[in-house]
N, C-alpha and C positions, 0 to 999 in steps of 0.2 A: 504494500500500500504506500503510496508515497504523499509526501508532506504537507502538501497540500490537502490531501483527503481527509488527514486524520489533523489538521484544523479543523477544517470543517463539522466532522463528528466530534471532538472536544466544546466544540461552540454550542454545537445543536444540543448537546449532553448538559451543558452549562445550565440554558434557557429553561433543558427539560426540568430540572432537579429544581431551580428557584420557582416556576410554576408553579412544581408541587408543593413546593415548601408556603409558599406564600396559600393556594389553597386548604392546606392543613393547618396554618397556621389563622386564618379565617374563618375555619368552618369548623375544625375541632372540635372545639369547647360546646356549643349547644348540642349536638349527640353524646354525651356525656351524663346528661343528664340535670347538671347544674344551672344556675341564673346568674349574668354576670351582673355586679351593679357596682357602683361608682365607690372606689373608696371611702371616702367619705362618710358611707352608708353605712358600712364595716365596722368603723370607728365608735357612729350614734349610736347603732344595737349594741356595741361592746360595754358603752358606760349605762346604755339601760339595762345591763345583765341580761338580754336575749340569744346571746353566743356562749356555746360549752366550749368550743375551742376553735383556735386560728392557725393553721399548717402554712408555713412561709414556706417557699421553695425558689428561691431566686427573687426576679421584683415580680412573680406573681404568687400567690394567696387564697387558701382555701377555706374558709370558714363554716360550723355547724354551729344551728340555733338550736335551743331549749328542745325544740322540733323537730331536731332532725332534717331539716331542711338544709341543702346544702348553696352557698352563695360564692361565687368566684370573686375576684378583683384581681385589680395590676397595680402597683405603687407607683410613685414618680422615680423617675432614672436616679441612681444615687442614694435616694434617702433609706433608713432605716423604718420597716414596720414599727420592731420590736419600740424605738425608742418615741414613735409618733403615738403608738400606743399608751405606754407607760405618761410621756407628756400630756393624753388626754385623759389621764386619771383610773385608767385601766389597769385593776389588781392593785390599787388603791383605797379600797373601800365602794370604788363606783361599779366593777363590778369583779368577778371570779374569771379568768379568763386564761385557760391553758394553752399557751404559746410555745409551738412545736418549731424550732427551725432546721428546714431541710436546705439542702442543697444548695449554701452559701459561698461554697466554694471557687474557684476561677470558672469550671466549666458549665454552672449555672448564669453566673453575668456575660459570658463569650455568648454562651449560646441567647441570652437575650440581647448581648449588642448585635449577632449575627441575624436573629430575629427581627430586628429593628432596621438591619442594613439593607435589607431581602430587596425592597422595592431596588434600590439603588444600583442592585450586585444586576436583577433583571433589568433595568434599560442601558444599563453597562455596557452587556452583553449584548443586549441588541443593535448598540451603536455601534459596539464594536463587529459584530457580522454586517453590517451594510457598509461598514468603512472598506472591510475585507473582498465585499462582491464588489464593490465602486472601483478598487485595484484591480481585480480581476477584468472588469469591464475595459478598465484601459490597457490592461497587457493584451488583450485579443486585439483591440483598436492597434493598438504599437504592429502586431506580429499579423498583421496583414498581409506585409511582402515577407514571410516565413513559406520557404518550400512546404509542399503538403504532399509529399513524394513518402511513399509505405518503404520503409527499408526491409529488406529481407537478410536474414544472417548466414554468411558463406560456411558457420559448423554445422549447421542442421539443412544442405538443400531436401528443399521438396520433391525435386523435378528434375530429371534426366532427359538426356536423350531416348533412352529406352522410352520413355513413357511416353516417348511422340514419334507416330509412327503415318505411314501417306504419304510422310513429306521426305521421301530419303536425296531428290536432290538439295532442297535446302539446308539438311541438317550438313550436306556434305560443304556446301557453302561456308556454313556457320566456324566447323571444324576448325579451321586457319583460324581465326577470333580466339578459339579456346584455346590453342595451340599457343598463340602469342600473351595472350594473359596468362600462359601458364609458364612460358621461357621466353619470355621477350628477348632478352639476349641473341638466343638464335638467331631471331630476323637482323637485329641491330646490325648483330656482324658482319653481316651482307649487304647491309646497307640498305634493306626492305624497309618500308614502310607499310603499316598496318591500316587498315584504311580507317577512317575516327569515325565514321558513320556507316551504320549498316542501316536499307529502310526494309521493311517484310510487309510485303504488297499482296493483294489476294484477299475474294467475299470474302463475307463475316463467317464467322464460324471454321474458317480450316484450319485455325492453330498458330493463329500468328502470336499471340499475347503466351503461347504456353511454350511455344519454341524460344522466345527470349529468356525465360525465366529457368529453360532447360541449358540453356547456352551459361547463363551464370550457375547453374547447379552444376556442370562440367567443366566450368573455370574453377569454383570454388571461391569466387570473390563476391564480395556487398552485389548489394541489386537493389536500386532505386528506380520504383515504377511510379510514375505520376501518369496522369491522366492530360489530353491537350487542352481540356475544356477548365480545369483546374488551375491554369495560368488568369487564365481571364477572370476580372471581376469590374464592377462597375467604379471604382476608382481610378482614377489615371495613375499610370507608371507602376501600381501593382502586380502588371504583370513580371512586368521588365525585373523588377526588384524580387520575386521568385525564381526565375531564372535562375540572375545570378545566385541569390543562395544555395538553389539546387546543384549547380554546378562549383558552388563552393564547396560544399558538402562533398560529392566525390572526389575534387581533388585531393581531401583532404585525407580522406580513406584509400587511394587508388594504391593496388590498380583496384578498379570494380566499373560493373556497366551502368550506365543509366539509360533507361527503358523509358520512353514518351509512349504513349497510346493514344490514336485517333492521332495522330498530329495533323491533319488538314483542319483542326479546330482552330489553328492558329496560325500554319501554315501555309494559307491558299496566295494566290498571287497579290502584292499588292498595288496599291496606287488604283486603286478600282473600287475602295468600299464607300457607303457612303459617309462616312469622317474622312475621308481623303487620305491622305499622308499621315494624317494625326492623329488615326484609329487607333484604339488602345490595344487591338489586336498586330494593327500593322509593329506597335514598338517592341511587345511581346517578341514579335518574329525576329524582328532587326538584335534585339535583343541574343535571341538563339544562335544565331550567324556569329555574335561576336566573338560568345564564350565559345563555340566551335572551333573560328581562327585562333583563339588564344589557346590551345593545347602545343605543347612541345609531344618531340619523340618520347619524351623520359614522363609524362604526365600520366599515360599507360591507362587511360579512359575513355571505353568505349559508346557511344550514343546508338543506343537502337531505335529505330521507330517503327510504327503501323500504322497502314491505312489499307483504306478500301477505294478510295479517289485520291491514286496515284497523280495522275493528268492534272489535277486542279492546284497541285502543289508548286511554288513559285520555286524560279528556274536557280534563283542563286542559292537554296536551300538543296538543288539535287545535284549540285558542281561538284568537280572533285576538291578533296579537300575536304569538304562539310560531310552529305554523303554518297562514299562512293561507289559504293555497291547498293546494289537492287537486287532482293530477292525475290523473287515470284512461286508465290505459292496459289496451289490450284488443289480443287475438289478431287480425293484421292484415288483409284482408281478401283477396281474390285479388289487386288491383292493387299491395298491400302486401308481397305475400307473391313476387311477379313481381320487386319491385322488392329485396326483400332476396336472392331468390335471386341477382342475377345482383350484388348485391355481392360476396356472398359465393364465386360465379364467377369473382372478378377476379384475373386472372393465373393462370387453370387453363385448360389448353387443351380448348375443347371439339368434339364433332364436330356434323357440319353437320347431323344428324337433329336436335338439342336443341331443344326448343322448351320455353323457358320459360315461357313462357303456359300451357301444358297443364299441364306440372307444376306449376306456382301454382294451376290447378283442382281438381285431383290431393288436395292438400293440405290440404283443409280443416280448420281447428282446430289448424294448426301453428302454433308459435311461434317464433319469430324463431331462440331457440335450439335448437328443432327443425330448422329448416328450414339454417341453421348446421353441426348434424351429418347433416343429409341428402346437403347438399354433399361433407363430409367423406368420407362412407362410399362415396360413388360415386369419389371419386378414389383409395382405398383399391382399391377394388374394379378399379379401371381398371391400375393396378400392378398390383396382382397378378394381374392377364390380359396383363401385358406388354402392354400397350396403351401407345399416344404419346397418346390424348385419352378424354376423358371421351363418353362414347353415353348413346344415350337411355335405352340399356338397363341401363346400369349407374345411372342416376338414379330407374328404374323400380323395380329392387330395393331401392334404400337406401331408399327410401319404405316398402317389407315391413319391411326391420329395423328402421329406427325405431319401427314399430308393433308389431311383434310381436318381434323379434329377426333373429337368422341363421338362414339353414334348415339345421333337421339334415336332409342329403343322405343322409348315411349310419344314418337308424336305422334297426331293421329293425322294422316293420311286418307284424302279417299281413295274409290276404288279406280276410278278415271285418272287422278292425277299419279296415282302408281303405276297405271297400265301406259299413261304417258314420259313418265320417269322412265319407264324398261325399253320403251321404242328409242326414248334418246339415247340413251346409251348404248342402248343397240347398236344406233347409227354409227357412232364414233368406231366402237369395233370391229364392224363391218365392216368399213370405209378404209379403214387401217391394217385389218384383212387381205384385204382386196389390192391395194397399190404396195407393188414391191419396193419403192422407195421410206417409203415411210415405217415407222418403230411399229411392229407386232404390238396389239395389244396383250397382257397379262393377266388382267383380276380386270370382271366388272363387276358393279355390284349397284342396286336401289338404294342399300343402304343408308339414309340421310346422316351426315357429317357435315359441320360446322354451319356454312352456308350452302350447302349446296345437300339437293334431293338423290344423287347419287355419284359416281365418278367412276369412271374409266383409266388405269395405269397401265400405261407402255412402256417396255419393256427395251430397249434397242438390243441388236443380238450382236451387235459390235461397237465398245466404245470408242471415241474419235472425237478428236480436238476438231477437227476439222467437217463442216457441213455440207455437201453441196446444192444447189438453187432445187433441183428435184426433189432433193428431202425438206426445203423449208417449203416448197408448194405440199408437197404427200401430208405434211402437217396442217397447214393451210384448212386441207382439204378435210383431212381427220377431225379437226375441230367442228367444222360446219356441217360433220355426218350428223350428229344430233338436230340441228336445225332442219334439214331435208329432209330426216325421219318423220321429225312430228309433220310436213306442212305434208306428204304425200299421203302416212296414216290419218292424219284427223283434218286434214286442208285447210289448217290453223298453224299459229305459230305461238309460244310462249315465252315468259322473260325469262326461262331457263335458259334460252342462248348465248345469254347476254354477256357472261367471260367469256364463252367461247368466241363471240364474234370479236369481242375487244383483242384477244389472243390474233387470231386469224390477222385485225389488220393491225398491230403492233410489228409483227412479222412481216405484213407486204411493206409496210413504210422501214422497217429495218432493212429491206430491201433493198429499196429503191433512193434512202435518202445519205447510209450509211455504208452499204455493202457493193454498189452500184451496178446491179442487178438489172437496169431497162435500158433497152435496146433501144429506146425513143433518146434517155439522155446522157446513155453511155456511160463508162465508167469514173464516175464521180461521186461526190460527198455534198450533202446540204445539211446545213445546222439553221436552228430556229434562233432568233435573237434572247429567249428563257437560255437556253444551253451556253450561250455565249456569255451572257452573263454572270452565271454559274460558274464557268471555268475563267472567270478573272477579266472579262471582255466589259469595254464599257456598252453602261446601259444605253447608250442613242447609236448601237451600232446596226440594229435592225437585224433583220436575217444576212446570210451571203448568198442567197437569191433575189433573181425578181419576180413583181408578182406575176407575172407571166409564166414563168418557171415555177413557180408552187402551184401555178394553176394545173401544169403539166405533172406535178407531183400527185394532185391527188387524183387527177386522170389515169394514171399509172396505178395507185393502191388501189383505187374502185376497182382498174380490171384485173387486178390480181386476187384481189377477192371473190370478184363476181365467176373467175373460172374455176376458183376453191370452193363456190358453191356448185357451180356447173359440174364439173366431177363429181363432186360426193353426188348430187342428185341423178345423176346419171348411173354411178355403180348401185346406189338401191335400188331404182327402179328396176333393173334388171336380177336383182337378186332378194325379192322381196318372199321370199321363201326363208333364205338364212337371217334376214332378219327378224320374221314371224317367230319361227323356228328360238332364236336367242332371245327374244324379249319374251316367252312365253316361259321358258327354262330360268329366266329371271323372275319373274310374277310368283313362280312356284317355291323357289328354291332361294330367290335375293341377291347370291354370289355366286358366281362361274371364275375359277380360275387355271392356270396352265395350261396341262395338255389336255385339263378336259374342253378348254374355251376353244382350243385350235383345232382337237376332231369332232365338236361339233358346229365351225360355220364349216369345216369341209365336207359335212357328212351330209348336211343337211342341203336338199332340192334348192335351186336359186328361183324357180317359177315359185308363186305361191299357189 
């Protein structure tokens, strides 16, 4: 407990004990049974002979009459009963009066001066606790530009390499890092330089924040994680003045890393925001650059960063010098994905059906922290079925809710909007089916989840960084099977479609504005003036088209979508058998998946 705390509790313990005292010392006396009354009164019954006797016990006094009735009092500070008594002629002839004295001693007047002191001891104490917080309030005001950087201690790391797995070019990146913090010498000698920034690029979730902290748990040195959004605060030059501290802090300890997270919080281009030059975020940054420059070879401090919006980061933060390496990390791949699953496994008992390979197939496009909470929700799940191990069945579902949510079991459903639920679905897997460019579907199911009345997952049967224009139409087109389903079965259309379509033209405009995809405007790029500004562009620069050309842009998405509908409605109507056939197998059953979903659209007539 440190020193502060146990003021605090001394204080609070002060206030508590005069409290009481002062209540007991208040309230005492009439549960007792007695009357208190005025000295004075003491005195008159003692020369009218109506008291048998008087118990002194400090300067207060217990008195019994003829009666038996018993009467308290208090003397005046200082004087004597015994001789106010005797003075008023008591045991004089005026009257018999047995005078007992108790507890004359020091620890009777202490305890009545301390009794008398009470009020004084409790607002004391209370002045003295708000003098205490008034301090307190101005050391947080003061320690505003105080880093707020978590240190972690290089005897106890958490986090290995071993523990991060997906990313084995990166870690092999990182390697040299640990190697140099662990014999800088060696490079020295050679005359190497170590680069003083490393940035770790790549969506959320594939392990950027857990490989840094694995990079110091294999140096063995400090680890200072701050946040980029943690700099910034609504005073000026706060930021700037964390900074510096932050990087005072490690100099001081080095070697050891210091780890920024999110740095596009602080990092984005400047001269573009709107405080101009003078943005508290822009001195923040200016700031980072400096302490950067000022590292020597011998300073042995590394700066790691992450982001997810690499592009928007300003150019003299990614120069050599500052940082010079770029790591790129990407969504792991099956062997990757095999291999985090069964970390993330470790110490959860499973049952003998698991097979982690299959779920690693299963998964395509997860991220480490997907796949993380996939683990999660099947041991979740295996609880709450009173289960001792995790099945395959419960790793099968958490794979649905991370993609779509939990099933509502209980909504109610009619019978029309279910039979319309199975036709869409239908469609999508049919469509998907049907064209060899596009991803097989896997599992479909009615089942309703999150938003949505049912969903359909594909499955691709080869991963590949790379797409070509035939698989983003076969997708196009897969999307828009649901739409063509319902309008040919029920010659309606519903607002089920309505991701789907958004999907379909996300895609023809990634197309045609990003990937340059039409043969109308050739291979080229268009950004909107929102995107330009984002990525650090001033705000009056408009698009880099004209409007002429956006006109031919969205002339272009219309017909890429309209022949993504044209296809899917074309391959149902001719196979409106396999789709009867699968939405009816749906109505009954809710889920079809694997190889029973592929030898039943093969099995099944395409007439209806």
């Amino acid at each position: 407990m440190n020193p502060r705390s146990m003021r605090s509790i001394f204080i609070y313990l002060l206030i508590s004990v005069a409290v009481i005292a002062i209540f007991f010392t208040m309230f005492s006396e009439p549960f007792g049974g007695s009357k208190e009354v005025p000295i004075t009164e003491i005195i008159g019954r003692a020369q009218s002979g109506e008291l048998k006797s008087v118990v002194v016990n400090g300067d207060s006094l217990e008195a019994t009459t003829i009666n038996d009735e018993t009467l308290t009092s208090r003397k005046e500070l200082g004087s004597s009963i015994v001789e106010q008594l005797e003075s008023a002629g008591v045991n004089n002839g005026r009257g018999k009066v047995d005078i007992v004295v108790e507890g004359t001693g020091g620890f009777g007047n202490l305890l009545g001066i301390l009794l008398n002191l009470l009020p004084i001891i409790f607002f004391g104490a209370i002045l003295l606790f708000m003098m205490r917080q008034a301090q307190g309030s101005t050391s947080q005001t003061f320690s505003f530009g105080k880093s707020k950087a978590r240190v972690f201690d290089s005897d106890n790391p958490e986090v290995s390499f071993s523990d991060v797995q997906g990313v084995d070019e990166a870690k092999e990146e990182l390697q040299e890092v640990v190697e140099f913090l662990k014999t800088p010498e060696r490079f020295l000698a050679l005359g190497a330089k170590i680069p003083r920034g490393v940035l770790l690029t790549g969506p959320p979730g594939v392990g950027k924040t857990l490989l840094a902290r694995a990079v110091a748990g294999e140096a063995e040195v400090p680890f200072f994680s701050i946040s980029g959004s943690e700099f910034v605060e609504m005073f000026v030059g706060v930021g700037a003045s964390r900074v510096r501290d932050l990087f005072d802090q490690a100099k001081r300890n080095a070697p050891c890393i210091v780890f920024v997270d999110e740095i596009d919080a602080v990092g984005r281009h400047r001269g573009h925001g709107m405080g101009g030059g003078h943005d508290e975020r822009e001195q923040t940054l200016n700031q980072i650059l400096v302490e950067m420059d000022g590292f020597d070879t011998s300073t042995n401090v590394i700066v790691l960063a992450s982001t997810n919006r690499p592009d928007i980061l300003d150019t003299a933060l990614l120069r050599p010098g500052r940082f010079d390496r770029k790591v790129q990390l990407d969504s792991p791949d099956v062997k990757g994905r095999e291999a985090i699953l069964n970390i993330h496994a470790k110490g959860k008992p499973l049952s003998e059906d698991v097979d982690m390979e299959a779920i690693a197939k299963q998964t395509t496009y997860f991220s480490g922290a997907d796949l993380m909470n996939l683990v999660n929700e099947a041991a979740i799940l295996a609880a709450r079925r009173y289960k001792k191990a995790i099945g395959a069945e419960e790793l099968a579902e958490s794979i649905d809710r991370v993609i779509a949510g939990p099933a509502k079991k209980n909504k109610v459903i009619s019978a029309r909007e279910k039979e319309m639920v199975a036709y869409h679905e239908a469609g999508h897997a049919l469509v998907a089916h049907l064209l060899p460019n596009a991803d097989p579907p896997y599992k479909v199911t009615i089942v309703a989840r999150g938003h949505t009345g049912g969903h359909t997952r594909f499955l691709p049967e080869e991963e590949t960084s790379l797409v070509t224009q035939n698989q983003l139409e076969a997708r196009m087109a897969a999307a828009m099977g649901g739409r063509a389903a319902e309008e040919l079965m029920f010659y309606e259309v519903t607002t089920g479609a309505g991701n789907d379509i958004e999907q379909a033209t996300s895609i023809a405009r990634s197309m045609i504005t990003k990937l340059g995809m039409s043969k109308k405007l050739g291979p080229r790029t268009f950004r909107k003036r929102e995107e330009l500004v984002f990525r650090g562009g001033e705000t009056g620069d408009g698009a880099d088209f004209s409007d002429s050309t956006g006109g031919t842009i969205d002339e272009e998405v219309h017909g890429l979508v309209e022949n993504a509908y044209s296809t899917a409605t074309s391959l149902i109507k001719g196979n409106m058998g396999k789709l009867s056939a699968l939405a009816k197998h749906l109505l009954e059953h809710e889920t079809i998946q694997g190889d029973e979903l592929k030898n039943l659209l093969d099995s099944a007539p395409a007439a209806a």
